[in-house]
C-alpha positions in Angstrom: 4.3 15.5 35.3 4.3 14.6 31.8 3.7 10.7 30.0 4.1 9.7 26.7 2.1 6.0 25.9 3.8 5.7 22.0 1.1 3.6 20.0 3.6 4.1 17.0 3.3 1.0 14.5 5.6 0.2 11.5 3.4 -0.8 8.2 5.9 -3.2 6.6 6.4 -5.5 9.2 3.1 -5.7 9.3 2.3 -6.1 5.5 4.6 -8.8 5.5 3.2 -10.9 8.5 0.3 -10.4 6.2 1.4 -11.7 3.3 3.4 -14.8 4.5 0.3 -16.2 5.7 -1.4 -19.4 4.7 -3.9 -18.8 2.4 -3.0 -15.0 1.3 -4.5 -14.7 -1.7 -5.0 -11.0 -2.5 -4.2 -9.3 -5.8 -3.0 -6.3 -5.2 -2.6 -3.3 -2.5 -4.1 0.3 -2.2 -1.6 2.1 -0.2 -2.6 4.9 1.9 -2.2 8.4 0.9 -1.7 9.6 4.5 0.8 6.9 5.5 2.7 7.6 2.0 3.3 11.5 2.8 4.8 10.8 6.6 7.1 7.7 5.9 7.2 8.2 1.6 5.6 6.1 -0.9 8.6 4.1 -1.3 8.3 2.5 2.1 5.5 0.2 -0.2 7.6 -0.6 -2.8 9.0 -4.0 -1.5 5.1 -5.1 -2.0 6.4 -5.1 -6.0 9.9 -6.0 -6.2 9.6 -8.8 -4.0 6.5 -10.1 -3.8 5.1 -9.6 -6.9 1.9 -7.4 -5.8 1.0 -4.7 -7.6 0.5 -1.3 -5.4 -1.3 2.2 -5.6 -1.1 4.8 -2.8 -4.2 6.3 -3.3 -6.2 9.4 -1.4 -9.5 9.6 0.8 -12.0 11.6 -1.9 -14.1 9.5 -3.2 -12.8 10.1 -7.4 -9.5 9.4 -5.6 -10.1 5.9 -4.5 -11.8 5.1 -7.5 -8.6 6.1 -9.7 -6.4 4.4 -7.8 -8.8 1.1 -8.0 -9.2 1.7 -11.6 -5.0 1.9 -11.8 -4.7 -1.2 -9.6 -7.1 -2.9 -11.9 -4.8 -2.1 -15.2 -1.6 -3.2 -13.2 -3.6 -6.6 -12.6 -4.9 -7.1 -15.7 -1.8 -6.1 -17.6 0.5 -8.9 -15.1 2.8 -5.9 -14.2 3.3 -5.4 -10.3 5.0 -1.7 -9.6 3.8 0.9 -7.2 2.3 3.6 -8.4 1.6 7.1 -6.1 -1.6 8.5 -7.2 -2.3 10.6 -4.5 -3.7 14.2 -5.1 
């Protein structure tokens, strides 16, 4: 006998239930790294080019996450939204 129980979730749906909510008020996104390298990091780049949202796909170490905030930051600061893969 053998079973399967698929838990398997797709992120953009998701991110966009997110986003269309009242009240949403977030600046930006940091992507992650391990969702980026099964699906591609291009599977976050609607979070730009439609809505606006600057985006960073970023890694678990922690000089990883703190590059990708620090590159988040400059995106929000300089008022230009794009994704940016900054995974090692």
């Amino acid at each position: 006998n053998f079973s399967v129980f698929s838990m398997l979730k797709r992120v953009e749906p998701a991110l966009r239930a997110l986003i269309s909510e009242d009240g949403f008020e977030v600046s930006g996104f940091l992507c992650p790294g391990h969702v980026a390298t099964i699906i591609g990091a291009d599977a976050f780049s609607f979070l730009a080019t439609e809505y606006n949202l600057p985006c960073v796909v970023g890694g678990f170490e922690p000089q990883e996450i703190l590059f990708a905030v620090y590159r988040l930051l400059l995106q929000i600061e300089s008022g230009c939204a794009k994704l940016e893969n900054r995974s090692l």
